[in-house]
C-alpha positions as CSV (number, residue, x, y, z in Angstrom):
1,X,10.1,-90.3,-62.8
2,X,12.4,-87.5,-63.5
3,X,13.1,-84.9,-61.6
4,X,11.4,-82.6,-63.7
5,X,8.2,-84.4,-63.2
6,X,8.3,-84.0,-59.5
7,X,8.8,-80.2,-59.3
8,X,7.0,-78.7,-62.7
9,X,3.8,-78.4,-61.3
10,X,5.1,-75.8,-59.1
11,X,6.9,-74.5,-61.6
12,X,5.2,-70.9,-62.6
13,X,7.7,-69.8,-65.4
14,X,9.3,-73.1,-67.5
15,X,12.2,-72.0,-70.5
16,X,12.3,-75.6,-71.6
17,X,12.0,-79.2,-70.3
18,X,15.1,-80.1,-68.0
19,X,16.4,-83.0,-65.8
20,X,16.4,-81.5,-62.5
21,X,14.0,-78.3,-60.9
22,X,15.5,-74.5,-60.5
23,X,15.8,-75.4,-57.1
24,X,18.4,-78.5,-57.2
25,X,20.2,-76.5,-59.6
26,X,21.1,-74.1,-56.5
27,X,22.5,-76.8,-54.3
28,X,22.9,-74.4,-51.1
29,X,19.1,-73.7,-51.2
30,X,18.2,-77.1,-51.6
31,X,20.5,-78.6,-48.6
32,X,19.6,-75.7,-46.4
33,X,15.8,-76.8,-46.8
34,X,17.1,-80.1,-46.2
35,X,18.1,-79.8,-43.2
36,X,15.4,-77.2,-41.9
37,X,13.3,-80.6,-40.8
38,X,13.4,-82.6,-38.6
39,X,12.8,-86.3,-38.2
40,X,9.2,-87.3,-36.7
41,X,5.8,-86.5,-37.2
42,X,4.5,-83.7,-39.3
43,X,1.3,-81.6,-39.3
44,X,-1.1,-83.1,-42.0
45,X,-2.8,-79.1,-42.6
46,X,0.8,-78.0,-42.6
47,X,0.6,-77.2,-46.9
48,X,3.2,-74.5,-46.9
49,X,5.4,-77.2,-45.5
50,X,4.1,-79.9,-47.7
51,X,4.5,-77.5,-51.3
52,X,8.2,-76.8,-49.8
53,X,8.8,-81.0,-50.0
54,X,7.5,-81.3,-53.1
55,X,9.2,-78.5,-54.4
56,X,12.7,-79.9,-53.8
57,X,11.7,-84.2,-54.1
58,X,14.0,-86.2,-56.8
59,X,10.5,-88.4,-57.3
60,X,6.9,-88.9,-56.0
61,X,6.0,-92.6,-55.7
62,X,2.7,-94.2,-55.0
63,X,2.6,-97.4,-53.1
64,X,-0.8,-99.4,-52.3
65,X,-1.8,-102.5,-51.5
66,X,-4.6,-105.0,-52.5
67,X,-6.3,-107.3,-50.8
68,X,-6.1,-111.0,-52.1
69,X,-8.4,-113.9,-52.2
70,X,-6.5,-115.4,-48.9
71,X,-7.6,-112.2,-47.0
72,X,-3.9,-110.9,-46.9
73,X,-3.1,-107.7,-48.3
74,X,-0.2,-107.8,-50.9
75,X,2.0,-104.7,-52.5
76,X,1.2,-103.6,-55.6
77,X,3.7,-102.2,-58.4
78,X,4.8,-98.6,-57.1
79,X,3.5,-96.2,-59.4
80,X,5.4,-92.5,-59.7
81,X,3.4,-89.8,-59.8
82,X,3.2,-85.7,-60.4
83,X,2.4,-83.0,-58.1
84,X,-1.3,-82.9,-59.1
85,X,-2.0,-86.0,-58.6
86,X,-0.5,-85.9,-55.1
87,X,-2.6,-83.2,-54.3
88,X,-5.5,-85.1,-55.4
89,X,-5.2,-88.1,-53.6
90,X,-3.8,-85.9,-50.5
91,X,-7.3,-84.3,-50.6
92,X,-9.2,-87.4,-51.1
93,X,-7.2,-89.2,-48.1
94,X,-7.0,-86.5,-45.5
95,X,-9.3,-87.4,-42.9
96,X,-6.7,-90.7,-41.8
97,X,-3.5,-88.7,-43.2
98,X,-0.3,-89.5,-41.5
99,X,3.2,-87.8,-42.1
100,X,6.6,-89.6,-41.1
101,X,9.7,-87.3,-41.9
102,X,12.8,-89.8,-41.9
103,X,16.7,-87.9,-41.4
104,X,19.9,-88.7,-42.0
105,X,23.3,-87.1,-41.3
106,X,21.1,-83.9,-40.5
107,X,19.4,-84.6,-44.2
108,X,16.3,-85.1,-44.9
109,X,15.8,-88.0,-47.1
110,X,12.1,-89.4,-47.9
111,X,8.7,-88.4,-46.7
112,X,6.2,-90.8,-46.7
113,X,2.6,-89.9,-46.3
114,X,0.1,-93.1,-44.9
115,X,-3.8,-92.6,-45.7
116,X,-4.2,-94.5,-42.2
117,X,-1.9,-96.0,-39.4
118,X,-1.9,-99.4,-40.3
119,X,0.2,-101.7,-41.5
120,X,-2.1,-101.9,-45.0
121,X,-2.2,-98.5,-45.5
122,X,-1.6,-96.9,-48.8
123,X,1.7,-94.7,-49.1
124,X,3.1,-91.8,-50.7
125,X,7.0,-91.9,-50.4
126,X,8.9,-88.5,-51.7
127,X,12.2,-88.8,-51.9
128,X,15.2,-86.2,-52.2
129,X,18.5,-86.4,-53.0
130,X,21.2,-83.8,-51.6
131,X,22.9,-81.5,-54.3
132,X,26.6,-81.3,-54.4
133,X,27.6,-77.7,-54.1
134,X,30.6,-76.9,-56.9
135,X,32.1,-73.5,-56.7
136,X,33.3,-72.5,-59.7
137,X,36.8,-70.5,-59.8
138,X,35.7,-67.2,-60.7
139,X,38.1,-65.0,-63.3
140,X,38.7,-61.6,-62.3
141,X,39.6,-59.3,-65.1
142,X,42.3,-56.6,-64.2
143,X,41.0,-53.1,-64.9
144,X,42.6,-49.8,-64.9
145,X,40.2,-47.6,-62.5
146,X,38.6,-44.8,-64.5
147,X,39.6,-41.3,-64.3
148,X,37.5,-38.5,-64.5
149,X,36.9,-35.3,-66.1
150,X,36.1,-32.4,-63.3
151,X,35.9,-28.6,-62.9
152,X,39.9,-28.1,-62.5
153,X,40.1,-28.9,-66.6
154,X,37.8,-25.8,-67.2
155,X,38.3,-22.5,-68.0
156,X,35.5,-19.6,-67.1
157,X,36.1,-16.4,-68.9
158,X,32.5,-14.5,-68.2
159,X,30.5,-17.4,-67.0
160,X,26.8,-17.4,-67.3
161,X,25.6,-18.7,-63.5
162,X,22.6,-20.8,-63.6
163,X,20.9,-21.3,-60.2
164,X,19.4,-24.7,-60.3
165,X,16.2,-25.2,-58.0
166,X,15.3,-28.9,-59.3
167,X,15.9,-31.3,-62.2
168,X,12.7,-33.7,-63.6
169,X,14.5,-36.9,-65.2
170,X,12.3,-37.2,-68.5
171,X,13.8,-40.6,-69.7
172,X,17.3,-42.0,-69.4
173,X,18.9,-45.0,-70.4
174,X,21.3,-45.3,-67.0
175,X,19.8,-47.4,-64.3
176,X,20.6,-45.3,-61.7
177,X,17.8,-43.1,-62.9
178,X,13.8,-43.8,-63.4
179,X,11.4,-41.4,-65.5
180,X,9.4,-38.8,-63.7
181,X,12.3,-38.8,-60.9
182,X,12.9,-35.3,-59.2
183,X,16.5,-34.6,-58.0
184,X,18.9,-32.0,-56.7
185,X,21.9,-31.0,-58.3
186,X,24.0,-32.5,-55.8
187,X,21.3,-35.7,-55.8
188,X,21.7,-35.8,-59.9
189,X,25.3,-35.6,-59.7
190,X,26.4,-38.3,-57.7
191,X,23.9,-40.6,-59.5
192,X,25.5,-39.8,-63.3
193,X,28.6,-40.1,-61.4
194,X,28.0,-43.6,-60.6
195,X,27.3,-44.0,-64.0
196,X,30.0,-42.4,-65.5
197,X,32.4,-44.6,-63.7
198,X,30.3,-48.3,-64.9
199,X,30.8,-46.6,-68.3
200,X,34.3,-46.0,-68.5
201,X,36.1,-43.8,-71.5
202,X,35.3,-44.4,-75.3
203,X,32.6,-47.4,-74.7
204,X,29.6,-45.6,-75.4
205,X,27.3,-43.0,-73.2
206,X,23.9,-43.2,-71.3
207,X,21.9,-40.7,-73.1
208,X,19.1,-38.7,-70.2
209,X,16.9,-36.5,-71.6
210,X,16.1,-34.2,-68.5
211,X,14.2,-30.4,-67.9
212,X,16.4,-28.2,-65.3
213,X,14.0,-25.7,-63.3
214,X,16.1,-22.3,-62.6
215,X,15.4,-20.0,-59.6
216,X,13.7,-17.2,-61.9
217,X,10.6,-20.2,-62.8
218,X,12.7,-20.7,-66.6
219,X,12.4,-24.6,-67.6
220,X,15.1,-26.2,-69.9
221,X,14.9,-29.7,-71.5
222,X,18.2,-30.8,-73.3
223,X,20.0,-34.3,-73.1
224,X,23.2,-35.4,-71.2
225,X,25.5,-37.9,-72.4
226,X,26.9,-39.5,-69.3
227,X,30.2,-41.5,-69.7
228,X,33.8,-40.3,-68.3
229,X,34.6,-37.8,-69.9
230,X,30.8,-35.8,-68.9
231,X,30.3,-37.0,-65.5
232,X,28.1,-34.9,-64.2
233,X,25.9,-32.3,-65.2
234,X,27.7,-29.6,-63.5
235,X,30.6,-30.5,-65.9
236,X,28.5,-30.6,-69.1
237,X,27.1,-26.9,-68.7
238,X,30.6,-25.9,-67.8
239,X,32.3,-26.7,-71.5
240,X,29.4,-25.1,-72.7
241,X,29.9,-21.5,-70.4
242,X,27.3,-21.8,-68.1
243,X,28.0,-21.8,-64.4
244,X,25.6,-24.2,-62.1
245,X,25.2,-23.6,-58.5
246,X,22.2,-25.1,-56.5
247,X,19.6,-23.1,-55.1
248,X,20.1,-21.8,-51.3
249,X,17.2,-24.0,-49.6
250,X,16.6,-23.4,-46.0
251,X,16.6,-26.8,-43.7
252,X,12.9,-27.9,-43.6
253,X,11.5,-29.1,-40.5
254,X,8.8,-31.5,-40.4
255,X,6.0,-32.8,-37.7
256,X,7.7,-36.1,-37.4
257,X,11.2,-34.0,-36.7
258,X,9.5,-32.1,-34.1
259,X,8.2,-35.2,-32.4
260,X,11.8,-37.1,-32.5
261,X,13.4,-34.1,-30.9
262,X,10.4,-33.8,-27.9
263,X,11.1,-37.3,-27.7
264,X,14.9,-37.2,-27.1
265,X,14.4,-33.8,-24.5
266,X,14.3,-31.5,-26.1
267,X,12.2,-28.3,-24.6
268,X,11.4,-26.3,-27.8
269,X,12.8,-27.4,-31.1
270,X,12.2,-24.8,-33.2
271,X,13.6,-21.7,-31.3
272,X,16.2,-23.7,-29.3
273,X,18.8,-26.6,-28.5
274,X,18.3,-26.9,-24.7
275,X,17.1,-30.1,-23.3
276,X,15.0,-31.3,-19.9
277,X,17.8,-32.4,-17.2
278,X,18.4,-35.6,-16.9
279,X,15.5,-37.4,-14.2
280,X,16.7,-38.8,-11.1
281,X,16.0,-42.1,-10.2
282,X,14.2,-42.7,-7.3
283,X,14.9,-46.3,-7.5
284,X,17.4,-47.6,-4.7
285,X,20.2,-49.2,-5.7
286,X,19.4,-52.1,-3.1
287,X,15.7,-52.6,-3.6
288,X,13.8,-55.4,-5.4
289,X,13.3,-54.0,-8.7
290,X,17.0,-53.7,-9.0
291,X,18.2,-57.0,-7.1
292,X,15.6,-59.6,-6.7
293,X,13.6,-59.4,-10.4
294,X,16.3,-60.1,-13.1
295,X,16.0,-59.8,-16.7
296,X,12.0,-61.0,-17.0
297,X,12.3,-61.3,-21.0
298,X,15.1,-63.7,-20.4
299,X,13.3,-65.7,-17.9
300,X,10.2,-66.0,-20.1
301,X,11.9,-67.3,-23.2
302,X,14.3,-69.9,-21.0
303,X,10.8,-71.3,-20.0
304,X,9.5,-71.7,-23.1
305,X,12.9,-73.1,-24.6
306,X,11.9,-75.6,-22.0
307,X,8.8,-76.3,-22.6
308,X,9.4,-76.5,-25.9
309,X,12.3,-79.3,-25.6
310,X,10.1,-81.4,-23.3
311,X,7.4,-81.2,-26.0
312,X,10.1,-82.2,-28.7
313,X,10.8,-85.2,-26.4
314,X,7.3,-86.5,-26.1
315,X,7.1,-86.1,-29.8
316,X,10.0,-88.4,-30.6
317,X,8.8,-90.5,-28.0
318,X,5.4,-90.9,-29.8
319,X,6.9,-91.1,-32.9
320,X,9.1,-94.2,-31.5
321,X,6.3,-96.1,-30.0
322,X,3.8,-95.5,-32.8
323,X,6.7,-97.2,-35.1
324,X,7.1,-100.0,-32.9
325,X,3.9,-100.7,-32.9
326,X,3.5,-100.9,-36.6
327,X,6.0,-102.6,-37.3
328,X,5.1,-105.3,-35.0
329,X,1.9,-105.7,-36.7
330,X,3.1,-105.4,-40.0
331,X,4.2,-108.8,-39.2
332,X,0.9,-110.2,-38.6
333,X,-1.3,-110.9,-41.2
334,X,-4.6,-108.5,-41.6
335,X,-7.7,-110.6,-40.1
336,X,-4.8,-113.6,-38.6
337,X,-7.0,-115.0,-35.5
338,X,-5.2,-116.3,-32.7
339,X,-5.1,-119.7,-33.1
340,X,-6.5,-121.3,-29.8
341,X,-4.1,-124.4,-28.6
342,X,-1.6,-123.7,-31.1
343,X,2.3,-123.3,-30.2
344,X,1.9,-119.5,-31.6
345,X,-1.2,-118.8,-28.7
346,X,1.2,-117.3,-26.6
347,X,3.5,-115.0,-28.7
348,X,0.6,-114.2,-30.3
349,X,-1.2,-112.8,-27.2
350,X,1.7,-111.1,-26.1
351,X,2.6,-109.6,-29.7
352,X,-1.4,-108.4,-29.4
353,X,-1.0,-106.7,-26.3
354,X,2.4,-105.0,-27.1
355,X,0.9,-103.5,-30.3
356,X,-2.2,-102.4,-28.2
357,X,0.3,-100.8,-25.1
358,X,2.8,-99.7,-27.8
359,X,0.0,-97.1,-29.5
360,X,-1.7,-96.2,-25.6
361,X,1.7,-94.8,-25.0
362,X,2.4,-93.2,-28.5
363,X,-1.4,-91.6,-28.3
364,X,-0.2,-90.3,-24.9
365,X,2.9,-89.0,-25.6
366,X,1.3,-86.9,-28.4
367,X,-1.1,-85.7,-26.0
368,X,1.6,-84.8,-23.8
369,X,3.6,-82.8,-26.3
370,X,0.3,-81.3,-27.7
371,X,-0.1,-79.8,-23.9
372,X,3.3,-78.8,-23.5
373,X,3.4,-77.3,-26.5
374,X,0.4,-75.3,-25.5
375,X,1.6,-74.2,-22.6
376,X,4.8,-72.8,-24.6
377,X,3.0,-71.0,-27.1
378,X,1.1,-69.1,-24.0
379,X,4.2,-68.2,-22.1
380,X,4.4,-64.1,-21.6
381,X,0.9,-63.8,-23.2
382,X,-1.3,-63.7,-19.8
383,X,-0.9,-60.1,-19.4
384,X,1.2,-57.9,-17.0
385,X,3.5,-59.9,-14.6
386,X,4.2,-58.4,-11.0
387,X,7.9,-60.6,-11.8
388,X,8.3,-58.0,-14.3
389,X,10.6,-54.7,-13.3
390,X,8.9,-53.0,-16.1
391,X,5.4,-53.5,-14.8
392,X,4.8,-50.7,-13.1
393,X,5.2,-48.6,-16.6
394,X,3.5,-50.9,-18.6
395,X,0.5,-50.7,-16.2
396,X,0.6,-46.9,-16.4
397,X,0.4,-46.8,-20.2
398,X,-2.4,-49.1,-19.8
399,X,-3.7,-46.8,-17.1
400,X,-3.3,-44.0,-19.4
401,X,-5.3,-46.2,-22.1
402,X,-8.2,-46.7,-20.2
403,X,-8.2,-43.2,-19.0
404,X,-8.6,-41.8,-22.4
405,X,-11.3,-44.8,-23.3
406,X,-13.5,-43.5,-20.4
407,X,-13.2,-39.8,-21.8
408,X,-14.0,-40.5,-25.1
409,X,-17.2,-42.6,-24.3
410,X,-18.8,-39.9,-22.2
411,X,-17.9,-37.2,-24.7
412,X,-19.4,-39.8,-27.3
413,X,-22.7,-40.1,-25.6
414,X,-22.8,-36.3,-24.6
415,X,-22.3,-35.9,-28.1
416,X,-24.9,-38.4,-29.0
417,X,-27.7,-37.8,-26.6
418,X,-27.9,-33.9,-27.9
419,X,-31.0,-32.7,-28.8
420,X,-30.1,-29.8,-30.9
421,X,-27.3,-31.9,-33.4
422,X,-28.6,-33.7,-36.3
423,X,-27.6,-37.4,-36.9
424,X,-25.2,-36.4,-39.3
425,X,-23.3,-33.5,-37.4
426,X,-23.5,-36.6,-34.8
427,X,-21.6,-38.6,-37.1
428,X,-19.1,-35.8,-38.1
429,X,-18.1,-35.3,-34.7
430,X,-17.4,-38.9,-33.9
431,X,-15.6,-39.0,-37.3
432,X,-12.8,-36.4,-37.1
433,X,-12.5,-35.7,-33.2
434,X,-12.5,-39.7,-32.4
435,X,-11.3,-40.9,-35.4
436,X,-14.3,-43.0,-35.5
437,X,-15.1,-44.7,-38.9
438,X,-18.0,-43.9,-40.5
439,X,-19.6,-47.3,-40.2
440,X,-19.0,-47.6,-36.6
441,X,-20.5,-44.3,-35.6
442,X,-23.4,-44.9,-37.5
443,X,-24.0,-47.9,-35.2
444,X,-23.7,-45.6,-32.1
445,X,-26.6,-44.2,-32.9
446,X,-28.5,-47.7,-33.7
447,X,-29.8,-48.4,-30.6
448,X,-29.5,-52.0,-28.9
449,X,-31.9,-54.7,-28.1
450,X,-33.1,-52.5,-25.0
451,X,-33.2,-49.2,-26.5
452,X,-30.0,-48.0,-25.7
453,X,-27.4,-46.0,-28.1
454,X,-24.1,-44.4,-27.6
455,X,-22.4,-46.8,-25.1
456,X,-23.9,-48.8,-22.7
457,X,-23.5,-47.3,-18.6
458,X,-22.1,-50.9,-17.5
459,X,-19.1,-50.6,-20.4
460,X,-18.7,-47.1,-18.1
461,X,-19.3,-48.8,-14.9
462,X,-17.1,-51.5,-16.1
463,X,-14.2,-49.9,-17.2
464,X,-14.3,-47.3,-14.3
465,X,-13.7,-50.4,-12.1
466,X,-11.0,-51.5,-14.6
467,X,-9.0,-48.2,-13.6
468,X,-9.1,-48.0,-10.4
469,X,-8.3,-51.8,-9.9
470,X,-5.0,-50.6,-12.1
471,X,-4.3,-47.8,-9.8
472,X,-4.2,-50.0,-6.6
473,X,-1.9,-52.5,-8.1
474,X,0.2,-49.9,-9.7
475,X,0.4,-48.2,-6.2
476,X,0.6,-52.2,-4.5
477,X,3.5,-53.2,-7.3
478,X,5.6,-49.8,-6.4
479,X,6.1,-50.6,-2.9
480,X,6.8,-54.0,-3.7
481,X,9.6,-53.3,-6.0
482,X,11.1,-50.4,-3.7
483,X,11.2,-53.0,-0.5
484,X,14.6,-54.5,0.3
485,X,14.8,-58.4,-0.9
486,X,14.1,-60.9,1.5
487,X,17.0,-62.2,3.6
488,X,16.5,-64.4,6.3
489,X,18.4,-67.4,7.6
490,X,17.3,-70.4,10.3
491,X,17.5,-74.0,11.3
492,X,14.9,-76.8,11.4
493,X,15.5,-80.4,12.8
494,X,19.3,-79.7,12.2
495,X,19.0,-78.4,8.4
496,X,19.9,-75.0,7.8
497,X,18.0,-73.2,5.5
498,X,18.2,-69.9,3.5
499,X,15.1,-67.4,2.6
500,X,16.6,-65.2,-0.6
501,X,14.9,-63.9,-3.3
502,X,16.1,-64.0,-6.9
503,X,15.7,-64.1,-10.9
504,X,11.7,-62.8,-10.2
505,X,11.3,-65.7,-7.5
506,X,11.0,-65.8,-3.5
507,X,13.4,-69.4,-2.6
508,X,13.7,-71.5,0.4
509,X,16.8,-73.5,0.1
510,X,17.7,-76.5,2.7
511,X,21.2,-77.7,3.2
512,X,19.5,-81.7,3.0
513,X,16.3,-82.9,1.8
514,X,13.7,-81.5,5.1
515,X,11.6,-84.1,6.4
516,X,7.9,-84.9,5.8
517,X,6.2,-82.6,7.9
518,X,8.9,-79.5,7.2
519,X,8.1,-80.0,3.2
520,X,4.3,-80.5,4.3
521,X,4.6,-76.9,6.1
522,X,6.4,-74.9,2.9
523,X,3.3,-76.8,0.6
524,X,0.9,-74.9,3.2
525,X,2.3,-71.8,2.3
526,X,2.3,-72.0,-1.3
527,X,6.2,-73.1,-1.7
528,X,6.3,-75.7,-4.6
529,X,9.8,-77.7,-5.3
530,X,12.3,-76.6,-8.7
531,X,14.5,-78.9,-10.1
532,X,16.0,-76.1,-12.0
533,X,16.5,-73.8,-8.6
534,X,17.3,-76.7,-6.6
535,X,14.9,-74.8,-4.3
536,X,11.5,-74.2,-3.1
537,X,10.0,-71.3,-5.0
538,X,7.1,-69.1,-5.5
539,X,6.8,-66.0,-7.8
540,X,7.2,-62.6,-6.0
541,X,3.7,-61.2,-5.5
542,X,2.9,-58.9,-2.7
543,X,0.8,-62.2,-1.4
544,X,4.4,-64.1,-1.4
545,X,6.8,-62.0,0.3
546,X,3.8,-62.1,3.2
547,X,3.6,-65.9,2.9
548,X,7.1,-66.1,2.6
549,X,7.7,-64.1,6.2
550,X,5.4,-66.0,8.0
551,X,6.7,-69.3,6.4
552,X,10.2,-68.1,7.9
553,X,8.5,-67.6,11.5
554,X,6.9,-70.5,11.2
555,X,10.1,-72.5,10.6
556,X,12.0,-70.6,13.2
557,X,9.7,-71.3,16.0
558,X,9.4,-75.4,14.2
């Protein structure tokens, strides 16, 4: 197979039959998706993935086997294949699909897809060849830069002044301009500028037809020839007497301005510059919030690197164990008893039990990295973190979210449960003061399987309790993070230990491992063991630093 077999079928737009895809031919692309994988397992439903392989494979070969009359399954002549029909038999095979990505020198190399895990399966091997990136020596023509034409060169003797509000480009053969495109003077200038300069001096023009709008409402369609020696239009009506200025235009400010300047302190944009004062504060320099909680967004993504190295590990080591185990079966014959009495009993056995222990421990491993990989993915996602110095503001805005959800439902139903509004003034209301859409505030007034419409009491009930539970740890989390950081330090059976807090966590560190009953009494308290700390930790709640004191009485009086 040639290359061009491999990749056409994903080829949208083909100029003529070639020996290699669009893609080989740009050898940096190619090696840089190349080396994006990674050697192991991949997804089977991963088809973005799977279309980017084919996309870049030298060839696409189809392997099978067949069963012979002596019961043992023998290769058949590798057949290549195109892209369609790999999609074919991938469909047809994907209920037992299995995808081994093989790497070398940071390359990938061949893919092999397996319609089950066994050593008779039926294979389809892509493989890829890395392009050898050429850089041509590129020629660099010596040009004299382009001089050009300006207002100096002309002379005014009773110049006609034309006061130029807008210009509407009607067509033009420059680039720099589109059809239907309103400009300035100043905008059109610097555009035909550009132009002027790509042309040059006696190698043509770039004809725009355009229609210049005066101040006194007069419209005037002519064509300028762009090139050096006209540059801009202020030039061209200048060697023909007239005088252009741009219209006086007084700064427009817009809602969006407004906003930005409110939301950089400014009192009142629009009649003055004066901003608030700068707010003070009120967090001490020494407390927790400042000291004890660390950069949080770090701390979350260093856990999930973590995580997500561990589940990289467990991967490989499924990967490893799976292969072992095939390949020592490949080495038994499919439907080979053991023979009973025979010198080979023994290895036989043994061999058996390996395959069986190899593929326990690869299914494990993969159900190890499928949990840690889990687990990685949910990091930061379980809502507001008291470890977090900016939870107190995220729970206000949230505060302020439910707030406003509270007073909208009862000004819904108010609105709803009027007897002298129609359904449709109902409707209106709910449309443009809520910003409700017109499907949804037709089903307000549908009512429910008990007779209810508008919203419910318990979604009132329930998301009254929702704010003040927010208001009590809002007030809870503010005197945690204004306390001053645990620091507190004792001996127990002749260790010394420190109580410190740091990087979000509450840590008791011992000088020596503490015995039984000492790591028995931190468990108690809810003090779990980090390798990474070398330290016993818990995350700082208000429920910690309470455990955590009476933990460091409890070891003091130990």
């Amino acid at each position: 197979m040639t290359h061009s077999t491999a990749i056409n079928s994903t080829i949208t737009k083909q100029q003529q039959a070639t020996s290699v895809s669009p893609l080989e031919q740009s050898g940096s692309n190619k090696n840089e998706m190349l080396k994006s994988f990674k050697a192991g397992k991949l997804r089977k439903n991963a088809k973005k993935k799977i279309a980017d392989l084919l996309s870049i494979a030298t060839c696409i070969t189809l392997k099978t086997q067949s069963m012979g009359m002596d019961d043992c399954y023998r290769y058949n002549e590798p057949r290549l294949i195109d892209v369609a029909e790999f999609w074919a038999w991938y469909d047809a095979e994907y209920s037992g699909l299995e995808i081994y990505l093989y790497v070398k020198d940071g390359l990938l190399v061949n893919a092999r897809f397996s319609d089950c895990p066994y050593h008779f399966s039926d294979d389809v091997v892509l493989t890829f060849d890395a392009v050898e990136e050429k850089t041509a020596p590129v020629e660099v023509e010596d040009k004299e830069p382009v001089s050009l034409r300006d207002l100096s060169q002309v002379t005014f003797e009773t110049p006609e002044t034309l006061v130029i509000k807008k210009i509407d480009i009607v067509w033009s053969e420059s680039n720099h301009f589109e059809g239907g495109e309103v400009l300035t003077l100043a905008q059109y200038d610097e555009k035909s500028t550009c132009e002027a300069l790509e042309i040059g001096r006696g190698q043509g023009y770039a004809k725009t037809k355009l229609t210049v709008h005066s101040d006194r409402g007069v419209e005037t369609t002519f064509r300028h020839d762009i090139d050096a020696d006209y540059p801009t239009l202020t030039f061209d009506l200048a060697t023909r007497g007239i005088k252009a200025v741009a219209v006086a235009t007084k700064p427009q400010t817009t809602y969006v301005h407004v906003i930005e300047a409110l939301a950089q302190g400014y009192i009142s944009p629009l009649n003055h510059d004066q901003k608030h004062p700068e707010p003070i504060d009120p967090t001490p320099t020494n407390s927790r919030n400042v000291v004890s909680l660390g950069d949080y967004q770090e701390r979350i993504e260093a856990k999930r690197d973590r995580l997500e190295a561990r589940a990289e590990k467990a991967t490989a080591e499924s990967t490893r164990y799976y292969l072992a185990s095939k390949e020592r079966a490949s080495h038994i014959p499919f439907g080979q008893p053991i023979l009973v009495g025979h010198h080979s009993e023994g290895r036989a056995r043994r061999d058996a039990d390996r395959i069986f222990n190899d593929m326990g421990k690869s299914v494990a491993a993969s159900n190890k990295a499928g949990e840690l990989e889990s687990r990685a993915a949910s990091i930061g996602t379980g809502g507001i973190a008291s470890d977090d110095p900016d939870a107190i503001q995220k729970l206000k805005v949230k505060l302020t979210s439910l707030e406003t959800s509270q007073d909208t439902m009862k000004a819904v139903n108010n609105v709803i449960r009027s007897k002298h509004m129609s359904d449709a003034d109902k409707i209106e209301y709910m449309m443009k003061t809520h910003r409700f859409s017109e499907c949804a505030a037709k089903k307000m007034l549908e009512p429910d399987h008990v007779g209810r419409v508008g919203f419910a009491s318990y979604q009132l009930q329930n998301n009254n309790a929702t704010i003040r539970s927010t208001r009590e740890r809002i007030k809870d989390l503010e005197a945690l993070h204004n306390q001053t950081p645990l620091d507190v330090q004792g001996e127990v059976e002749g260790l010394a230990w420190t109580l410190f807090e740091e990087e979000g966590r509450v840590k008791f560190s011992f000088d020596d491992k503490p015995s039984e009953s000492v790591r028995a009494l931190i468990k108690s308290y809810g003090f779990k063991w980090s390798r990474y700390s070398g330290a016993w930790v818990r995350k700082i709640t208000p429920n910690a630093i309470a455990s955590a004191e009476l933990l460091a009485k409890a070891l003091a009086d130990k």
